[in-house]
ROMAR-205386 format. One record per residue (C-alpha): chain; residue number from 1; residue in three letters; x negated, y negated, z negated. Coordinates in steps of 0.5 Angstrom, whole numbers, plus 2048, in hexadecimal, padded with zeros to 3 digits. Last residue first. Layout:
REM ROMAR-205386
  kette   nr  rest  east  north   up
      A  NUM   ALA     X      Y    Z
...
END
This chain:
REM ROMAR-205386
  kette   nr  rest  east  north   up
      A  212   UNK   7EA    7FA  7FC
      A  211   UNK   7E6    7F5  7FF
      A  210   UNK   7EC    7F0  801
      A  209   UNK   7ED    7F0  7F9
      A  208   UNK   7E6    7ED  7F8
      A  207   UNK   7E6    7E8  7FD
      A  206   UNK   7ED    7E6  7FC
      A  205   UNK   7EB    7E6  7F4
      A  204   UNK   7E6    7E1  7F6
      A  203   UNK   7EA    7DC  7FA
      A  202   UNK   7F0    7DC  7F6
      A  201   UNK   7EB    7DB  7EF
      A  200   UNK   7E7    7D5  7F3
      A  199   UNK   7EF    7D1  7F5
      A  198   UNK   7F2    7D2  7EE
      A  197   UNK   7EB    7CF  7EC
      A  196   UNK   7EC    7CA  7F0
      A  195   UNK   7F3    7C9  7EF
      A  194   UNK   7F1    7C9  7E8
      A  193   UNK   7EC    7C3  7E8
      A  192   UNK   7F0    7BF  7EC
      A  191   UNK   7EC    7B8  7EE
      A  190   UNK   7E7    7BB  7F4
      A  189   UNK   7EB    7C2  7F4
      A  188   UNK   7F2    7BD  7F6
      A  187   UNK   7ED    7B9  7FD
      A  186   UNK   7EA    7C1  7FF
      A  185   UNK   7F1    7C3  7FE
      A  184   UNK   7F3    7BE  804
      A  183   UNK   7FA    7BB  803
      A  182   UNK   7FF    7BC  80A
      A  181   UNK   802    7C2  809
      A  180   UNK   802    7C0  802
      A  179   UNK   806    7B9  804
      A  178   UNK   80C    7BD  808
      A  177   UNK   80E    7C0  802
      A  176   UNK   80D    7BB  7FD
      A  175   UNK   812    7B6  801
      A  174   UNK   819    7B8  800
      A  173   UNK   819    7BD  7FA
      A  172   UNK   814    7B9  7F6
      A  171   UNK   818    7B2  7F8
      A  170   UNK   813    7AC  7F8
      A  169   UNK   816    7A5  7F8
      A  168   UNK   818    7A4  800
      A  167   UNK   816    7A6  807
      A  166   UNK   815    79F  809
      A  165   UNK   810    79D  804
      A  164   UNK   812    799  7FD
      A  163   UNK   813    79D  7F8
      A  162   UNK   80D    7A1  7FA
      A  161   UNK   808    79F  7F6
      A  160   UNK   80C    79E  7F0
      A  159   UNK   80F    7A4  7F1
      A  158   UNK   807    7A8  7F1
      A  157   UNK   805    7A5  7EC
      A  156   UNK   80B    7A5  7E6
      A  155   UNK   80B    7AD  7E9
      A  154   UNK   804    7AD  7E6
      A  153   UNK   804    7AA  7E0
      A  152   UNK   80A    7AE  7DD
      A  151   UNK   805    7B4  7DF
      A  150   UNK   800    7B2  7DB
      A  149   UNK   7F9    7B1  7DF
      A  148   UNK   7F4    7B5  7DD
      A  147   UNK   7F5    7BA  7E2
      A  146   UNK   7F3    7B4  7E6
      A  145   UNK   7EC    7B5  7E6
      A  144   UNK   7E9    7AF  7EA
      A  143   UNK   7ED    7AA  7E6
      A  142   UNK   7F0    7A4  7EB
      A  141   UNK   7F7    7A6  7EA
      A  140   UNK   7FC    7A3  7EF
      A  139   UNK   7FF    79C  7F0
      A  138   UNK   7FA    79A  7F3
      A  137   UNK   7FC    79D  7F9
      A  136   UNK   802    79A  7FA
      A  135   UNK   806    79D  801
      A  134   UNK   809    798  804
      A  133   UNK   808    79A  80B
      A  132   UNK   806    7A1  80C
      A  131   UNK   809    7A6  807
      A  130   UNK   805    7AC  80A
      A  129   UNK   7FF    7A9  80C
      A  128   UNK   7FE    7A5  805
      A  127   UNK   800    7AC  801
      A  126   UNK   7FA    7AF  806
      A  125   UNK   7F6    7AA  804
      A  124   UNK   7F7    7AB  7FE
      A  123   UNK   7F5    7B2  7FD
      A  122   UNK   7F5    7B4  7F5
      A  121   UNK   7FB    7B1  7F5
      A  120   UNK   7FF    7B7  7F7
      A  119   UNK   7FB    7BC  7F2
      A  118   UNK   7FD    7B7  7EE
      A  117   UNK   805    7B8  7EF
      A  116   UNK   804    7BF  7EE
      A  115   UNK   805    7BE  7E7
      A  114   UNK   7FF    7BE  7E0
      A  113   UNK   7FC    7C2  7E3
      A  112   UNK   7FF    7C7  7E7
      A  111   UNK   7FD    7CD  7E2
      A  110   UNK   7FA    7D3  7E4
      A  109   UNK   7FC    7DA  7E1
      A  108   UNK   7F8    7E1  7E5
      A  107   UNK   7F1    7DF  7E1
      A  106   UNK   7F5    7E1  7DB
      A  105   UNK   7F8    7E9  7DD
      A  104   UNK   7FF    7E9  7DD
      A  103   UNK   802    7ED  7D8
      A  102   UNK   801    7E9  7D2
      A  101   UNK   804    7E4  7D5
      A  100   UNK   80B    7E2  7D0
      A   99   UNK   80D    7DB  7D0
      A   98   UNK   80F    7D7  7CB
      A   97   UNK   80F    7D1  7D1
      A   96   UNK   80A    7CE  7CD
      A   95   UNK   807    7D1  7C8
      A   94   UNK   806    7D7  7CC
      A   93   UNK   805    7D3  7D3
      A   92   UNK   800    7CF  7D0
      A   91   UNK   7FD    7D5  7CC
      A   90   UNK   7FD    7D8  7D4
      A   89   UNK   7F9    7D3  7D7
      A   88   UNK   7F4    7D3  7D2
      A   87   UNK   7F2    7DA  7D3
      A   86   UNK   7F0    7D8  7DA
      A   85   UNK   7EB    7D3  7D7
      A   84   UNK   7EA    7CC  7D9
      A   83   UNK   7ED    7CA  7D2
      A   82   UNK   7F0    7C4  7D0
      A   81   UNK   7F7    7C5  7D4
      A   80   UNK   7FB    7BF  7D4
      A   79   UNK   803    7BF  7D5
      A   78   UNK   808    7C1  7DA
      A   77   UNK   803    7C7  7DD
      A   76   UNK   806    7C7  7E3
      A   75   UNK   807    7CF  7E5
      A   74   UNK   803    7D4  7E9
      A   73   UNK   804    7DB  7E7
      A   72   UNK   800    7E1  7EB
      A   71   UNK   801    7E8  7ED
      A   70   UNK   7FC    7EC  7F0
      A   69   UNK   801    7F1  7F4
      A   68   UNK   801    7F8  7F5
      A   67   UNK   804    7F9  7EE
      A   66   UNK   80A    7F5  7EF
      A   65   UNK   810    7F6  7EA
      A   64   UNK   80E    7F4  7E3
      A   63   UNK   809    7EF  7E6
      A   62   UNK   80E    7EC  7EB
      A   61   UNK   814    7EB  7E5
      A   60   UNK   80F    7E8  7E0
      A   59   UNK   80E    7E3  7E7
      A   58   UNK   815    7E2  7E8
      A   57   UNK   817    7E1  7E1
      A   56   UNK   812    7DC  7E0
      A   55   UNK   813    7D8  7E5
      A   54   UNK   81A    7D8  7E4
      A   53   UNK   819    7D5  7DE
      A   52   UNK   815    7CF  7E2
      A   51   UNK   81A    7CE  7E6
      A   50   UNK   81B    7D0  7EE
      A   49   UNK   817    7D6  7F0
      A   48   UNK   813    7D4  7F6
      A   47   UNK   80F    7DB  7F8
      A   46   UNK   809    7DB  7FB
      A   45   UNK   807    7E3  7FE
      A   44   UNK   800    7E5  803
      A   43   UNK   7FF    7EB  803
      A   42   UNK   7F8    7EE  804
      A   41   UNK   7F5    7F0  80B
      A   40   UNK   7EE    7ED  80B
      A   39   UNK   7F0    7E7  80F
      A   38   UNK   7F7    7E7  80C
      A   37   UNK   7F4    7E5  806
      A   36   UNK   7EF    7DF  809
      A   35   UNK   7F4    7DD  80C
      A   34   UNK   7F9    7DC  806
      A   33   UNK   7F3    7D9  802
      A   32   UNK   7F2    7D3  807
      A   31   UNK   7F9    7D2  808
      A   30   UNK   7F9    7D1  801
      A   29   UNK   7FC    7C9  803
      A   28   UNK   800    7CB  809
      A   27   UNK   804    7D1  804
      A   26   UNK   805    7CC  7FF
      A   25   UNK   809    7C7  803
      A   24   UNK   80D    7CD  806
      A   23   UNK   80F    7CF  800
      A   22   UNK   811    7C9  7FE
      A   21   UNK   815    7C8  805
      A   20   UNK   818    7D1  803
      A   19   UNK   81A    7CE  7FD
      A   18   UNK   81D    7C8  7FE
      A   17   UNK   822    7CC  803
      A   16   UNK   823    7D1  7FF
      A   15   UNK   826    7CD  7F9
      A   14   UNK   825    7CC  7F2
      A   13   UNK   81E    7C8  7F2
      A   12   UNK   818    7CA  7F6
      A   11   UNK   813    7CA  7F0
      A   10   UNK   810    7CF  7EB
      A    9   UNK   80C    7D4  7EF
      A    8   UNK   80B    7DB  7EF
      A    7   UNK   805    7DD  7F4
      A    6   UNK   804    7E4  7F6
      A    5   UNK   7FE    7E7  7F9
      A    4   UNK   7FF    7EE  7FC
      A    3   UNK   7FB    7F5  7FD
      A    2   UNK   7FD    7F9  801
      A    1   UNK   800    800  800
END
């Protein structure tokens, strides 16, 4: 049986449709990883799963039910995280969230932190070419490790920065899905720690299990 990669994701909102956008969004900015599991003939599986609690539930799910699959958690972490460690990932989603882990190894828990939203940020210019006129870029955060910036932050940025463009105040189903097609990941690992670090991991384990 082929072995898969799995991704659960927290987004997309209740319906279908906005599901299937995100995902789509998601998919063009792993693109590098997709090709590269397909490349050495593993499966390739995103899956947008609506609200942080069905999140959960689904991955819980796919590692009770999908031994051929190397099952992985992505979520928003809502909060700072003091530790780089894998560990750290799943205390915070403990004390957090309450929920229980146990079952999935550490290192297959990764943390959007503090909100997706930052991985947008991290490309203005992409921001500045999507937007167009009005567009204020001053508006968002100068910090190079965005993942320090609270999330509250972050969402007050991106609506004063877009307030005043054609496309209107940024909306997360309506724009977020067309803007990961268009940030470039080297731009979000150069200010997202954790998004680099989810990007190495997905690399080495394609290699790893595309050897078995």
């Amino acid at each position: 049986m082929r072995l898969s990669i799995a991704i659960y994701v927290e987004g997309g909102g209740d319906s279908s449709e906005s599901k299937a956008q995100l995902r789509q969004g998601f998919e063009a900015l792993f693109g590098p990883q997709k090709q590269a599991a397909r490349s050495r003939r593993l499966g390739w599986k995103l899956v947008m799963c609506g609200s942080r609690q069905k999140t959960y539930r689904a991955h819980i799910n796919a590692m009770e039910q999908s031994a051929d699959s190397i099952v992985v958690l992505l979520v928003d972490a809502e909060g700072s995280v003091p530790s780089e460690s894998d560990m750290a990932h799943a205390t915070h989603l403990r004390e957090r969230d309450n929920w229980d882990l146990s079952s999935t190894p550490a290192e297959r828990i990764h943390l959007m932190v503090q909100t997706m939203e930052s991985w947008l940020i991290a490309d203005a210019d992409a921001l500045m070419h999507y937007y167009g006129q009005g567009f204020n870029s001053s508006a968002l955060p100068q910090r190079q490790n965005l993942e320090e910036e609270p999330k509250q932050a972050i969402d007050a940025a991106l609506t004063r920065a877009t307030q005043q463009t054609q496309k209107g105040e940024y909306e997360k189903i309506k724009h977020a899905s067309q803007l990961l097609r268009k940030i470039r990941p080297e731009r979000v690992a150069a200010r997202c720690p954790r998004f680099a670090r989810l990007t190495q991991w997905l690399d080495k384990t394609i290699v790893e299990a595309g050897s078995l």
